[in-house]
ChimeraX commands (.cxc) that place a marker at each C-alpha (Angstrom):
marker #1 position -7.89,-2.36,-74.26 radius 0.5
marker #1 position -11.14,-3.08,-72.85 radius 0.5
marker #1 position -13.89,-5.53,-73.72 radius 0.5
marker #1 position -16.68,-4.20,-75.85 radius 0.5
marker #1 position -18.83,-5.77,-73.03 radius 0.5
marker #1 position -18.26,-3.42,-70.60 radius 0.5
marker #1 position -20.04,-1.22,-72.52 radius 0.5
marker #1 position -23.95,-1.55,-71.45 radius 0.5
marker #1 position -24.87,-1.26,-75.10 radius 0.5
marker #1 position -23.10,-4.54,-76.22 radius 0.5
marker #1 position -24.50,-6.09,-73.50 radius 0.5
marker #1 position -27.80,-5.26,-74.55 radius 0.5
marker #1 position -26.95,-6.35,-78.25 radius 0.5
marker #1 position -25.71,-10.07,-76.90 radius 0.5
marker #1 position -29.11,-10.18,-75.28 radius 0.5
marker #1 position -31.38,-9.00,-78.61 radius 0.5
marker #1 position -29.37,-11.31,-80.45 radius 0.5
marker #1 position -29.86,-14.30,-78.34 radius 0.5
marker #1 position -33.47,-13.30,-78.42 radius 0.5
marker #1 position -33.01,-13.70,-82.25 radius 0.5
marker #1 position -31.96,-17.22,-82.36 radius 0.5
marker #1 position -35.39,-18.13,-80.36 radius 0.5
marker #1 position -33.88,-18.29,-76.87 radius 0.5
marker #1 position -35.61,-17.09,-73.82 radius 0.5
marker #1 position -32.89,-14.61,-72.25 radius 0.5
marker #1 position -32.97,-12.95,-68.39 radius 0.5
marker #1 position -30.25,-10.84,-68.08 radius 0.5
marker #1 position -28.92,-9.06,-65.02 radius 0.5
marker #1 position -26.22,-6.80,-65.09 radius 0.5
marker #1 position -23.22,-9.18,-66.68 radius 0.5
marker #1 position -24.88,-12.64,-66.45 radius 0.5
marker #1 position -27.70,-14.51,-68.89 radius 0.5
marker #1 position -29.88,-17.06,-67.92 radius 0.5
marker #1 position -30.70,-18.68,-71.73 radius 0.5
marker #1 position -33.55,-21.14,-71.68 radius 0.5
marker #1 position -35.88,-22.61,-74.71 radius 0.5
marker #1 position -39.20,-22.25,-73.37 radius 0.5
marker #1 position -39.19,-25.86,-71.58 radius 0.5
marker #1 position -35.94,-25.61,-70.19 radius 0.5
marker #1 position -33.11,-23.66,-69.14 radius 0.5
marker #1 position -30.22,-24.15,-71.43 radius 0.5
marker #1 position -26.84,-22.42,-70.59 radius 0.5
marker #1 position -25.70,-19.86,-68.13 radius 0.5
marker #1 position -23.52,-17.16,-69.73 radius 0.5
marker #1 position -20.98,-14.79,-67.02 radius 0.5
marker #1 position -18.92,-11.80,-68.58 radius 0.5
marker #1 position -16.00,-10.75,-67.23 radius 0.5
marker #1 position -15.17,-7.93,-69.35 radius 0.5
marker #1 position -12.09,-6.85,-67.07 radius 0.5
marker #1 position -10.72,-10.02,-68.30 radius 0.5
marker #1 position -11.69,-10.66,-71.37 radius 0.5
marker #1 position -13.50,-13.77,-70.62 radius 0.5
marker #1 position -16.98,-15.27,-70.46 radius 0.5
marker #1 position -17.88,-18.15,-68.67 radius 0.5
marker #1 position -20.33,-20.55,-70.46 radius 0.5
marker #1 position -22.21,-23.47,-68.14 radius 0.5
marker #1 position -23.99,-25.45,-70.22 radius 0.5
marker #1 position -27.50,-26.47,-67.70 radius 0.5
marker #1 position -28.87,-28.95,-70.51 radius 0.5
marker #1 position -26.81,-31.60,-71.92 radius 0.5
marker #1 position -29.47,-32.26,-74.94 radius 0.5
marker #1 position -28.91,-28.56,-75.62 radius 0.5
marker #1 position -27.69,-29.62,-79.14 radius 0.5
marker #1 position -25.72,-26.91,-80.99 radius 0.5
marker #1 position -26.62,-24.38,-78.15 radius 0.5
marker #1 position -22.90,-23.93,-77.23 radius 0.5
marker #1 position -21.79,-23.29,-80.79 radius 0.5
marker #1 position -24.58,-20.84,-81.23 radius 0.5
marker #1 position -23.73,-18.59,-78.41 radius 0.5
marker #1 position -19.75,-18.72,-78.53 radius 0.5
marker #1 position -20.47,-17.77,-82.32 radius 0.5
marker #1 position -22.40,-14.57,-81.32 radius 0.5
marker #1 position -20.02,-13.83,-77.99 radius 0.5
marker #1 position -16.62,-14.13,-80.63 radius 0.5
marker #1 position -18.73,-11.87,-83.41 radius 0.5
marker #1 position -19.45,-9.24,-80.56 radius 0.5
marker #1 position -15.48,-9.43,-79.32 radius 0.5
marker #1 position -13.41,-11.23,-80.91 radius 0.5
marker #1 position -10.61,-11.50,-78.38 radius 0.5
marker #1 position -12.84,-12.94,-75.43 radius 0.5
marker #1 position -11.66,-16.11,-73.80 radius 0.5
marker #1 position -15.06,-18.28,-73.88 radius 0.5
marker #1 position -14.62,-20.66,-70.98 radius 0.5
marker #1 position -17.23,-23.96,-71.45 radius 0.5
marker #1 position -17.98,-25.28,-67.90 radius 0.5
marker link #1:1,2 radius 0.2
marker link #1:2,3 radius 0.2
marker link #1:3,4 radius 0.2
marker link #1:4,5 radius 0.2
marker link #1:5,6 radius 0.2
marker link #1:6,7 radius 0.2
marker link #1:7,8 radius 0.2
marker link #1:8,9 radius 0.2
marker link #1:9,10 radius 0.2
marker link #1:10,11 radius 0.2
marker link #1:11,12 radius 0.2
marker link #1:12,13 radius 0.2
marker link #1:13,14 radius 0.2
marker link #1:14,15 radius 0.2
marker link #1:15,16 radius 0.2
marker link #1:16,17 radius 0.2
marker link #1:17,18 radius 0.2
marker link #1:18,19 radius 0.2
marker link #1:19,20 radius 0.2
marker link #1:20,21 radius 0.2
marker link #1:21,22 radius 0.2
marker link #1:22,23 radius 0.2
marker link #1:23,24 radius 0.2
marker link #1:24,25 radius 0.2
marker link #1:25,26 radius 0.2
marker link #1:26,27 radius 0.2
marker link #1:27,28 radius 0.2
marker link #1:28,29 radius 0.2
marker link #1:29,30 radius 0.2
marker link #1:30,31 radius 0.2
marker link #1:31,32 radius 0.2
marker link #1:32,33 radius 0.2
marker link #1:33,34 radius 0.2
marker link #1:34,35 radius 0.2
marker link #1:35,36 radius 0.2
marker link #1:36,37 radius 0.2
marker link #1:37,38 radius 0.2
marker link #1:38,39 radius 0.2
marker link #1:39,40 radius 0.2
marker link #1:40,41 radius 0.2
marker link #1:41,42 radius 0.2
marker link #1:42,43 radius 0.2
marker link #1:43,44 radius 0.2
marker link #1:44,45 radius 0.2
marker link #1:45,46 radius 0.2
marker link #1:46,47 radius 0.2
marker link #1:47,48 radius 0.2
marker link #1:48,49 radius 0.2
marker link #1:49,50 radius 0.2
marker link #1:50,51 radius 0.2
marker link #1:51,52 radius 0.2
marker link #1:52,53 radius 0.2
marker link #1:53,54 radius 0.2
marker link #1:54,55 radius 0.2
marker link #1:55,56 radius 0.2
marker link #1:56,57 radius 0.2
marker link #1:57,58 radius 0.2
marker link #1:58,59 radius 0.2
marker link #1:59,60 radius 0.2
marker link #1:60,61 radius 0.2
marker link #1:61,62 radius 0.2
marker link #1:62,63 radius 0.2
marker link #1:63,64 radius 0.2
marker link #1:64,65 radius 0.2
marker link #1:65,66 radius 0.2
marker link #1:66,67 radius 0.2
marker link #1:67,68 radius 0.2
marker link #1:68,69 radius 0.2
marker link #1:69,70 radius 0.2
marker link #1:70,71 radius 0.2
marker link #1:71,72 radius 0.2
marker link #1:72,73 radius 0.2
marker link #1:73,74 radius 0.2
marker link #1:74,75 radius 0.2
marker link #1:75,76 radius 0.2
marker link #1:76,77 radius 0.2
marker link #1:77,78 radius 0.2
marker link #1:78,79 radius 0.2
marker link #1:79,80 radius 0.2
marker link #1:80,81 radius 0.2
marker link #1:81,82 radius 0.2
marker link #1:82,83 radius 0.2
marker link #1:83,84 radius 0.2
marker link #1:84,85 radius 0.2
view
């Protein structure tokens, strides 16, 4: 069974949701640029084929930015492999 995040429309709802939590969010097709307004905080890649999303954390003072954003990528699908890089 598929990812929900090969569906455009979950895409879109990671995005809104980021946007929610105060991050500043570019997204192109299946990758997220997340920033704070200052600073750019964490690179998010989706590989829905796989089940797995890549997570670079840019920003080592980023705080509880990881925890945030594997909390709303495991809410979204609960069976993707977050990979912190």
């Amino acid at each position: 069974m598929k990812s929900p995040f090969s569906l455009y429309a979950k895409r879109l709802e990671l995005l809104w949701r980021l946007k929610k939590h105060g991050f500043y969010v570019r997204m192109h097709a299946y990758e997220y640029l997340i920033g704070d307004g200052d600073k750019f905080q964490a690179l998010i890649l989706l590989e829905p084929e796989l089940k797995r999303a890549i997570l670079k954390i840019l920003n080592n003072s980023a705080g509880n930015v990881k925890n945030i954003i594997e909390e709303i990528l495991l809410d979204i699908d609960s069976r993707i492999r977050v990979e912190v890089i």
